[in-house]
VOGU-3710 file (C-alpha; in Angstrom, 3 decimals, decimal comma):
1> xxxxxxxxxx> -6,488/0,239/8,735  -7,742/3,271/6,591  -7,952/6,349/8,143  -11,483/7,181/9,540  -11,859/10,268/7,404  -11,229/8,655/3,935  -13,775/6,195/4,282  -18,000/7,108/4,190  -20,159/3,801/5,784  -23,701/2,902/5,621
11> xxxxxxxxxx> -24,591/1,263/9,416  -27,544/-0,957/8,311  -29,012/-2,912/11,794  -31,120/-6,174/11,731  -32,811/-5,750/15,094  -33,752/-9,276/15,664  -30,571/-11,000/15,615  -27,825/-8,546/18,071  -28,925/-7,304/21,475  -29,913/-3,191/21,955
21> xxxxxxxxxx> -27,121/-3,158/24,853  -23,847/-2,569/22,531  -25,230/0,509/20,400  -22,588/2,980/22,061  -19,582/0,709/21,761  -21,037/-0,287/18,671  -21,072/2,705/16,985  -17,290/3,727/18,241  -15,909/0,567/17,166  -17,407/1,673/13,434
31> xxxxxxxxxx> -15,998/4,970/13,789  -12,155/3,281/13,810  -12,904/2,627/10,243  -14,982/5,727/8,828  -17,879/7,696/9,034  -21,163/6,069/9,262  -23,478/8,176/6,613  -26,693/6,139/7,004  -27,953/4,939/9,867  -30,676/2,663/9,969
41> xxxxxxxxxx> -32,237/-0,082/11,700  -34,777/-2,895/10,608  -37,698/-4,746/12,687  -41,132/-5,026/13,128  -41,440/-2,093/15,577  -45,108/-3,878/16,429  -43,613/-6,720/18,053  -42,733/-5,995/22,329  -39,598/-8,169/21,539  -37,701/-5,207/19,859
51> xxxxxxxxxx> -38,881/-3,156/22,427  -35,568/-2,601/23,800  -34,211/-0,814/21,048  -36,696/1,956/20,990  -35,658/3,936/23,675  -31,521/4,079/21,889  -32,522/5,137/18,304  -32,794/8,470/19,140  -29,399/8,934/21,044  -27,728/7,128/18,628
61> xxxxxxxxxx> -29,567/9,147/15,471  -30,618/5,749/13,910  -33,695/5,598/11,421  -36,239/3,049/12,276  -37,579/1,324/9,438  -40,800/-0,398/9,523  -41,132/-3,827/8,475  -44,497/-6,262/9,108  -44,259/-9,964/9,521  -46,234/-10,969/6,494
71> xxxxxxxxxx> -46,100/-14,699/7,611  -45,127/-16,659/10,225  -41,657/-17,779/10,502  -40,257/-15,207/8,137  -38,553/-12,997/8,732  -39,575/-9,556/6,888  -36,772/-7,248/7,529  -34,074/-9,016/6,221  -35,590/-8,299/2,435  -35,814/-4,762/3,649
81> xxxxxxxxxx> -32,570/-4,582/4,864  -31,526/-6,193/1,511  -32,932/-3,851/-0,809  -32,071/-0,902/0,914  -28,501/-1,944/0,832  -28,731/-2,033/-2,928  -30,310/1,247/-3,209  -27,588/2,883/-1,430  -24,570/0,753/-3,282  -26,444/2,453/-6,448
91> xxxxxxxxxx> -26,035/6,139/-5,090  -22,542/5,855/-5,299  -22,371/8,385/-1,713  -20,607/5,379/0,283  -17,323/3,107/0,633  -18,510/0,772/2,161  -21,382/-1,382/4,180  -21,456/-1,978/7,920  -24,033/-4,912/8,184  -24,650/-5,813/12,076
101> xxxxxxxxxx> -26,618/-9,143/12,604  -25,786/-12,852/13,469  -28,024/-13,968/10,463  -26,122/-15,766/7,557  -28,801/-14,669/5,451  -26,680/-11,670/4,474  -24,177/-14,048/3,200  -24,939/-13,124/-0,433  -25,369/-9,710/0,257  -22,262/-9,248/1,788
111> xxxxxxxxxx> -20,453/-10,560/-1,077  -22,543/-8,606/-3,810  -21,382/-5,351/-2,131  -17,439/-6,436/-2,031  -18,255/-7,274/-5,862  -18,897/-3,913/-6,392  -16,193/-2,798/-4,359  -17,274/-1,917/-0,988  -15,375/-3,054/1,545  -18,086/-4,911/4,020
121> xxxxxxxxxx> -17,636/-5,037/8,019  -19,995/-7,568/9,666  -20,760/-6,839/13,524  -22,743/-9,855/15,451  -22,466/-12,585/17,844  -20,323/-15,516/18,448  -23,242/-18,087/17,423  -22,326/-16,530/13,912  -22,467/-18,793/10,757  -18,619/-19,210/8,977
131> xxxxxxxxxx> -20,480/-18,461/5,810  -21,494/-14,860/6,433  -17,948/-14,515/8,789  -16,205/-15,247/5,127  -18,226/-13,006/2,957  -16,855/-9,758/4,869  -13,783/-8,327/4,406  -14,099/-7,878/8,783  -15,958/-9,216/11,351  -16,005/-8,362/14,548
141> xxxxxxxxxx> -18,100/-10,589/17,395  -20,246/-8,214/19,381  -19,467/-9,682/22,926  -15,493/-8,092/22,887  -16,896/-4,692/22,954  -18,328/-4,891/26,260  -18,649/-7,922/27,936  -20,991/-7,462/30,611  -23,547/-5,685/28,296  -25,129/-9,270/28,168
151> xxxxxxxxxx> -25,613/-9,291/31,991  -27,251/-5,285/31,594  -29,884/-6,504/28,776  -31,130/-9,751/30,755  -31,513/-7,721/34,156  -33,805/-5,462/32,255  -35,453/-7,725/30,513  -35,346/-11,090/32,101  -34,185/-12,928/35,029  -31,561/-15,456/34,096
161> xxxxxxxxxx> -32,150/-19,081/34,379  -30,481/-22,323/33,429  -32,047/-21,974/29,597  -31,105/-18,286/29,683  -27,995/-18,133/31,877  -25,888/-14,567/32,288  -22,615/-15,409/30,467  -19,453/-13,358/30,485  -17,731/-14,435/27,063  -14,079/-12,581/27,579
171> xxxxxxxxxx> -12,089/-13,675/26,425  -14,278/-15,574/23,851  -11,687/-18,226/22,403  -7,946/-19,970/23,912  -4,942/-19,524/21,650  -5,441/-23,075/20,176  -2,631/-24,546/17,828  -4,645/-23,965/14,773  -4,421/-19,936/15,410  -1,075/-20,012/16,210
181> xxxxxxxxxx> -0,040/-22,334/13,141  -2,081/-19,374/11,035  -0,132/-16,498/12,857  3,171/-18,217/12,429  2,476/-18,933/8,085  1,416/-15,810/8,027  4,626/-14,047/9,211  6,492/-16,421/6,487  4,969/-15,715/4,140  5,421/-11,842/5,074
191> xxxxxxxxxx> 8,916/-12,331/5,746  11,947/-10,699/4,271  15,543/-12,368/3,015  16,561/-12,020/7,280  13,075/-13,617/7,985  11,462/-10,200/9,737  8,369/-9,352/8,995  6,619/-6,156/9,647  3,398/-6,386/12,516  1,057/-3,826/10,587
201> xxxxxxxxxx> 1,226/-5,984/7,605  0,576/-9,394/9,310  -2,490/-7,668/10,802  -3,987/-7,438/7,115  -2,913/-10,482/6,183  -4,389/-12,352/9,411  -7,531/-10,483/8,373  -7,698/-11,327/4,527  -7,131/-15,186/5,693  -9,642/-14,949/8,995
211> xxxxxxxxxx> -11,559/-11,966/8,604  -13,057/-12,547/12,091  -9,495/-12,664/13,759  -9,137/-9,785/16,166  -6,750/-9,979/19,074  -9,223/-8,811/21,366  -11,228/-12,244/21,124  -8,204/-14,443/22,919  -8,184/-11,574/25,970  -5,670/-8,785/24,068
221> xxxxxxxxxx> -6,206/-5,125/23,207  -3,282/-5,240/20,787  -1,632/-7,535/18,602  2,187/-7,070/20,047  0,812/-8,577/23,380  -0,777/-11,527/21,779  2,070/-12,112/19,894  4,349/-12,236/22,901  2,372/-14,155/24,913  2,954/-16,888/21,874
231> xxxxxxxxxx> 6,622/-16,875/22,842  8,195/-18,475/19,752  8,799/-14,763/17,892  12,129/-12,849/18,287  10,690/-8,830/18,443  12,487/-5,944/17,584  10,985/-2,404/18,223  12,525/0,004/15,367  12,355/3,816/15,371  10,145/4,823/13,298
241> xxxxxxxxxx> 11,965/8,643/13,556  8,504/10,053/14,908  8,170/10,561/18,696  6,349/8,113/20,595  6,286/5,818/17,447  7,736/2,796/16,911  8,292/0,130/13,881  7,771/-3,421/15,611  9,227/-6,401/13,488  8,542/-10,341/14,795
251> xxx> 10,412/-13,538/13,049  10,476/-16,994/14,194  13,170/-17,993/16,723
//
């Protein structure tokens, strides 16, 4: 992961596609990978169903932008979104594009922006399209950064019901064969001549081949505990010659 201070983001927020209850988690889960620089959100601030969100801009220093529905059906603020991402990639004041929304809409955006070299982290829900998952360099599903914020946003808004139900999505997928056939290529193809390979670098390369693969979706803060609870990798924990710091190898029994 780059370090937080070498990296400048622009935070840009489609309002009608991820809930108002994740803004604080949100925005420290950004802040792992750099600085956000703009901050700004996108909606139809006319419409009650964004009504939510109002009352967290200002806490959160986020810039409402104003967007009407022209027509029916369409949805405005994506274009807005759009274009203002382009303006900004053309100021040349930021790495790199946060995008949160579950619309796949932003597919081609997302990719235009690693084009130019931006590295692109996409923030939305589960229902997420693979297309848009694949166009950023990192994706990260909403619900893993806290759980029961789904249960907080339909008791203010809404009762549940059976077409509405309170969910608790944690952890959001099992440790199915497929993700563990991934993991275990990936630390081949990592490996040395004696077959270890080292666990920051398999993070990348899980990323670069599943750029929504965090271990935090299967129940784990960490990728050592996933990786043990797999139980077909040898570990060894290396001194790394700082205190409290440790080199952690993994190869296939």
């Amino acid at each position: 992961m780059e370090k937080a201070i070498d990296l400048k983001f622009a935070v840009l927020i489609d309002a009608d596609n991820v809930p108002y209850a994740y803004v604080k988690e949100m925005f420290e889960e950004i802040a792992k990978y750099g600085t956000p620089t703009f901050k700004r959100i996108y909606a139809d601030w006319t419409k009650p169903t964004v009504s939510g969100w109002k009352k967290v801009l200002l806490e959160n220093a986020i810039t409402p932008i104003q967007q009407y529905s022209y027509t029916t059906g369409k949805n405005a603020s994506d274009s807005a979104l759009i274009i203002d991402a382009m303006d900004i990639l053309y100021t040349g004041k930021v790495d790199g594009f946060c995008i949160v929304s579950s619309d796949s809409d932003f597919t081609r955006l997302a990719t235009r922006l690693r084009e130019a070299g931006m590295k692109v982290i996409g923030i939305g829900e589960k229902k997420t399209l693979t297309p848009f998952i694949s166009a950023c360099d990192k994706f990260i599903y909403i619900e893993i950064l806290k759980p029961e914020a789904v249960e907080t946003e339909v008791n203010e808004g809404k009762k549940a019901s059976k077409s509405n139900p309170v969910t608790n999505n944690h952890p959001l997928s099992k440790m199915d064969p497929q993700i563990i056939k991934l993991i275990t290529l990936s630390v081949l193809d990592l490996a040395d001549e004696n077959g270890w390979t080292f666990l920051g670098e398999l993070g990348n390369l899980m990323l670069k081949k599943k750029p929504d693969f965090d271990p935090r979706n299967y129940g784990f803060t960490k990728m050592l505990p996933l990786i043990k609870s797999i139980n077909v990798f040898e570990i060894d924990e290396r001194e790394s010659g700082k205190k409290n710091s440790k080199h952690i190898y993994i190869r296939k029994k």
